[in-house]
C-alpha positions in Angstrom: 100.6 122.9 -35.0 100.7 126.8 -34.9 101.7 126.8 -31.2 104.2 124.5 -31.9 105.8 126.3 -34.7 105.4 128.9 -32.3 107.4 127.4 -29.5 109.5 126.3 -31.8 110.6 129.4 -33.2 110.6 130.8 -29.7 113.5 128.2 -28.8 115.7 128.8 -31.5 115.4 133.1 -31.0 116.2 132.4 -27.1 119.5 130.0 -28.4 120.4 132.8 -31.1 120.1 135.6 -28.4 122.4 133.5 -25.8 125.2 132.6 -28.6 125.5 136.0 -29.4 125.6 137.3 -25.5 128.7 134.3 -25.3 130.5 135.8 -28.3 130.4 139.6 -26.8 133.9 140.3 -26.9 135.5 140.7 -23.1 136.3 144.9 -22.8 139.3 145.7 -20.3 139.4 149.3 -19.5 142.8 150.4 -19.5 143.2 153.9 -17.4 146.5 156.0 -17.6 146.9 159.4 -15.9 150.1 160.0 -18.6 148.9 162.3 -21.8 149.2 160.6 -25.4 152.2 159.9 -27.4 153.9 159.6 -23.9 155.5 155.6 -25.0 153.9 154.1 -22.4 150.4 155.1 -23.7 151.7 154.4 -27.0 152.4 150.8 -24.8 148.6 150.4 -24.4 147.7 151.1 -28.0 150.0 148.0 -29.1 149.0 145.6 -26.4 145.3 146.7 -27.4 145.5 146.1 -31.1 147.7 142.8 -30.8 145.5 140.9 -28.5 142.3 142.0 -30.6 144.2 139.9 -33.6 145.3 136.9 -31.7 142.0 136.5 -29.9 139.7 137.3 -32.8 138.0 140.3 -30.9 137.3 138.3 -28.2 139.4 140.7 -25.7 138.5 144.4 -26.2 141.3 145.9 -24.5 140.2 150.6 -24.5 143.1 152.9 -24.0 141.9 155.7 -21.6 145.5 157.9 -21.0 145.7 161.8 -20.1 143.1 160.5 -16.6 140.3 160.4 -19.1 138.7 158.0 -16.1 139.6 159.3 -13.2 142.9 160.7 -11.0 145.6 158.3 -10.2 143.8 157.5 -6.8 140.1 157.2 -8.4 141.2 154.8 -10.7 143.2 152.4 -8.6 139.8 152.6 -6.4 137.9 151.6 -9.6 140.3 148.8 -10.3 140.1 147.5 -6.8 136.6 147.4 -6.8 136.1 146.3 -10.2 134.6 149.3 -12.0 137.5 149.4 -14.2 140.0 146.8 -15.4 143.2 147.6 -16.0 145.7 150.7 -14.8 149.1 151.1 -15.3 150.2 153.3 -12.2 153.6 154.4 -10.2 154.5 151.4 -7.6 154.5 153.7 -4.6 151.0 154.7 -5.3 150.2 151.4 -3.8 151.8 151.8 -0.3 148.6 152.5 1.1 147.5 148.8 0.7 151.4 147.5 0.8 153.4 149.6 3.0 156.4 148.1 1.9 156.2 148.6 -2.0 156.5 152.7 -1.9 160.7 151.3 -1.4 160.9 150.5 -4.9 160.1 154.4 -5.9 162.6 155.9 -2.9 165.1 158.6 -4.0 168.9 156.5 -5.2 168.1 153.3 -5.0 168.7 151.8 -8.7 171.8 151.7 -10.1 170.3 151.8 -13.9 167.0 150.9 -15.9 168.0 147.5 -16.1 168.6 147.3 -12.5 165.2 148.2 -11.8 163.7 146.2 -14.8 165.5 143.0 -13.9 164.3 143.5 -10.1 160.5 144.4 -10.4 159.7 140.8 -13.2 161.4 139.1 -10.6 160.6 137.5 -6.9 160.5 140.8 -6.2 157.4 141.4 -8.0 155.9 138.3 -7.1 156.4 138.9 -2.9 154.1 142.5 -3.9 151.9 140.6 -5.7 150.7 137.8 -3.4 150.5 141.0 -0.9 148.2 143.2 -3.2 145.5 140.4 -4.0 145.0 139.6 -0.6 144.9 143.4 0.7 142.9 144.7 -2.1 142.1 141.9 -4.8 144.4 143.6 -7.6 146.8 141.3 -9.5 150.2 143.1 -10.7 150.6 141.9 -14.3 154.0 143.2 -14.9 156.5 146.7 -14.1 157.7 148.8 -16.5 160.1 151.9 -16.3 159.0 155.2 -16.3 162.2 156.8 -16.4 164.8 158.7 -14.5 163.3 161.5 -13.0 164.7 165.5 -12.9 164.0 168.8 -11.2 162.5 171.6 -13.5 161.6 174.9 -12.8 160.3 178.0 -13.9 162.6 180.6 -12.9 165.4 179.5 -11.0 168.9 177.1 -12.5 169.2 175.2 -9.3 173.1 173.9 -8.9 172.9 172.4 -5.7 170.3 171.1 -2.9 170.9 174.3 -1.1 169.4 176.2 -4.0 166.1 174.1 -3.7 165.4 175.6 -0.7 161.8 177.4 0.0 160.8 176.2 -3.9 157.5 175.4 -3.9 157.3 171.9 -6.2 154.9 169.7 -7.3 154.8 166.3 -6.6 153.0 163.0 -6.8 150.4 162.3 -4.0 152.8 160.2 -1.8 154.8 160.0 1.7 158.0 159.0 0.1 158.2 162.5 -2.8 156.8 164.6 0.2 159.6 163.7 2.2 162.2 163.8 -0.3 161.0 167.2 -1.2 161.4 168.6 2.1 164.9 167.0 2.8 166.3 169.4 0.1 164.2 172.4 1.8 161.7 172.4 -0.9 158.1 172.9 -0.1 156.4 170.0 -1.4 152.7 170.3 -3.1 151.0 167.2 -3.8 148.9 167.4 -7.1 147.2 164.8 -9.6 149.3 164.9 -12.8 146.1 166.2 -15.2 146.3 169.5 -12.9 150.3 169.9 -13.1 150.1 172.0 -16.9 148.0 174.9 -15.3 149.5 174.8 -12.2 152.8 175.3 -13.4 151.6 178.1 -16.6 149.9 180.1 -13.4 152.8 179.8 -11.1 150.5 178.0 -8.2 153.6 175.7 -7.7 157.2 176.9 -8.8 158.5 173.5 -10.6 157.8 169.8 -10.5 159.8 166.7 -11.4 159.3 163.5 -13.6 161.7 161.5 -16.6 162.1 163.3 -19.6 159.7 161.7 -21.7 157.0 162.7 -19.6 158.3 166.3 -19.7 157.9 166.1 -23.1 154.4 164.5 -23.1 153.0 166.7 -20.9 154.3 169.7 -22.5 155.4 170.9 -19.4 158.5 172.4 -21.0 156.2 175.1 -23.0 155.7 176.6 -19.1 159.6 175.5 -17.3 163.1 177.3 -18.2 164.9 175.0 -16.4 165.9 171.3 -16.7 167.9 170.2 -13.5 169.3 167.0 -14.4 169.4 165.6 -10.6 168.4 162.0 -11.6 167.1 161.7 -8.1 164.3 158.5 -8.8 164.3 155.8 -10.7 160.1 155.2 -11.1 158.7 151.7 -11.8 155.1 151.6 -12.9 153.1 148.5 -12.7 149.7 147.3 -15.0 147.6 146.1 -12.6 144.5 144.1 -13.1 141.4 143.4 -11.1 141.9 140.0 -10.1 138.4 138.7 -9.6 137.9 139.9 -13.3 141.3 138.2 -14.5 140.1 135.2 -13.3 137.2 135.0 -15.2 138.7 135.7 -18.7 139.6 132.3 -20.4 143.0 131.2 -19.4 144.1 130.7 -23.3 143.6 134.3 -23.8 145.1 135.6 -20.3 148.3 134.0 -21.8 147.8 135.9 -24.7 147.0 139.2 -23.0 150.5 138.5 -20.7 152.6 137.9 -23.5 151.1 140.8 -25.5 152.4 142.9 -22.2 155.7 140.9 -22.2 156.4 141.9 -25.5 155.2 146.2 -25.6 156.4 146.4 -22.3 160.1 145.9 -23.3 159.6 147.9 -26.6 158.3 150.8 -24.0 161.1 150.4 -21.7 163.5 150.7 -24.6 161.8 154.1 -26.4 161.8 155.8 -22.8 165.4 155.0 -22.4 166.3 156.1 -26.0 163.8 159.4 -25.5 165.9 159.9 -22.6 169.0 160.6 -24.7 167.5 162.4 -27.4 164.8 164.5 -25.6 167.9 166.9 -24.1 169.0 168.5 -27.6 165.1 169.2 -28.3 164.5 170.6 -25.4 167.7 172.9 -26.0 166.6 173.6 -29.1 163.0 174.5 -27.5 164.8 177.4 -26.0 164.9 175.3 -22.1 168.3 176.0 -20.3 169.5 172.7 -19.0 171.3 172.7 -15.6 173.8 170.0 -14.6 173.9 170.1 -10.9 175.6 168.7 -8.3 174.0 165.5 -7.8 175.8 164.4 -4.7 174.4 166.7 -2.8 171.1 166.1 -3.7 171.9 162.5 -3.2 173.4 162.9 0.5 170.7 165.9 1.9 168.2 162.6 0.3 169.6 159.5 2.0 170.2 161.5 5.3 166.7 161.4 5.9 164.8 159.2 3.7 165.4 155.4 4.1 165.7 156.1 7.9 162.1 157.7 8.1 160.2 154.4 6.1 162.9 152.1 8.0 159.4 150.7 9.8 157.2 150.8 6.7 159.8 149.2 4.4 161.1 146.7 6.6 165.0 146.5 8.4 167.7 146.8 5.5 165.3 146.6 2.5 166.4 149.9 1.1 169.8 148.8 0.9 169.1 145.2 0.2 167.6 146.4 -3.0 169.8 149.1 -3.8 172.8 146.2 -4.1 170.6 143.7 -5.6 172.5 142.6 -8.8 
């Protein structure tokens, strides 16, 4: 009878132990080289808390911004090979695996935000997606804007392209900046965005260039003078899963986990584009000379160079295919 009871109890403390390992709550790992209060990590915070209320806790979705996890490269490695879940990330940092894709970041190519938002939740998006899950299992859950992007420096008001030339400037670890860069002259640096602060507060690289918002975020304007409104890219980022994981996670609760996106991505897009219009009069006020240059010359030194050199990467006529999408 004792071994029984024994048994028993044994039975019943094996069933307890395996309901509570089923009701563990599923953690995503959300990476994000941009520093908090930026609105995209602000983004992650809201998608985080809604989908813990509308599945009970049964998605843990953790916000690591500022590259808490890892550099812009380590953690689309970690997604890919499932370390880590989620990362939101620029589109053209995926070219390695989709040649093609790096088009949506060129230099001039979208008209306005909308243009680019309406484009990337589109076939668009789609086409990229079917290509990234079969090149490196990663599914793209959705893009959102990053903002317009614009020169700044720390000791030169630049006016025209021709004035860009010999400045050493930072910029994001791909082909399509690097070449950009070196149409206007500049000498292009490639550096992971957690590294940008110092470099610019030591004078290791003479200026650097991202949208306004992230300017702001990153405080690079305690350590820039100048604010060269040159408007030269348009970014897209994307939130990007690990698919193998994705597929696992009940699909009642991937619907909630989309729509939570759906819905924080659009109040993201919005806030960057209304930070974009308020952000110049602080940044005045902050004591930051801001430069209105001459854009077109930017924009021809650009297109005389760039589109024809990724002509084979993007495909024949994409550039301008989706530069006149409507």
């Amino acid at each position: 009878m004792f071994a029984r009871t024994r048994c028993l109890a044994l039975v019943v403390g094996m069933g307890l132990t395996a309901g509570a390992f089923a009701q563990q709550p599923i953690v995503m790992r959300w990476g994000d080289v941009v520093a908090g209060g930026h609105p995209q990590v602000v983004m992650m915070d809201r998608v985080a808390a809604d989908v813990k209320a509308k599945t009970n806790g049964r998605i843990d979705i953790q916000p690591f911004p500022n590259g808490q996890i890892g550099s812009s490269r380590d953690m689309i490695e970690a997604v890919s090979n499932g370390t880590q879940q989620l990362v939101t990330e620029g589109a053209a940092n995926f070219g390695a695996w989709i040649p093609s894709i790096s088009v949506t970041e060129a230099p001039f190519i979208w008209k306005s935000p909308a243009h680019l938002i309406n484009a990337l939740n589109g076939p668009l998006l789609e086409k990229y997606n079917e290509q990234l899950i079969k090149a490196r299992g990663m599914r793209i859950l959705g893009a959102v804007y990053y903002g317009t992007r614009h020169l700044t420096t720390s000791n030169r008001p630049i006016k025209t392209v021709d004035e860009a030339k010999g400045l050493k400037v930072r910029v994001p670890e791909n082909d399509v900046f690097k070449a950009m860069a070196e149409s206007w002259g500049a000498k292009p640096t490639p550096m992971n965005f957690n590294e940008l602060y110092l470099a610019l507060k030591t004078g290791t690289v003479d200026g650097q260039e991202n949208p306004l918002p992230t300017i702001k975020s990153g405080k690079f304007h305690e350590v820039q003078k100048f604010i060269i409104l040159t408007g030269h890219v348009m970014t897209p980022r994307l939130v990007v899963v690990n698919d193998a994981f994705w597929q696992k996670v009940p699909a009642a609760d991937r619907k909630i986990v989309e729509d939570a996106l759906k819905t924080h991505m659009a109040w993201a897009d919005a806030e960057i584009q209304k930070q974009e219009v308020a952000l110049l009069d602080e940044f005045k006020a902050a004591g930051v000379t801001i430069v209105q240059p001459d854009v077109e010359s930017f924009r021809k030194a650009t297109l005389a160079v760039v589109p024809a050199k990724f002509e084979a990467k993007w495909g024949k006529g994409t550039f301008d295919s989706i530069a006149n999408m409507k």
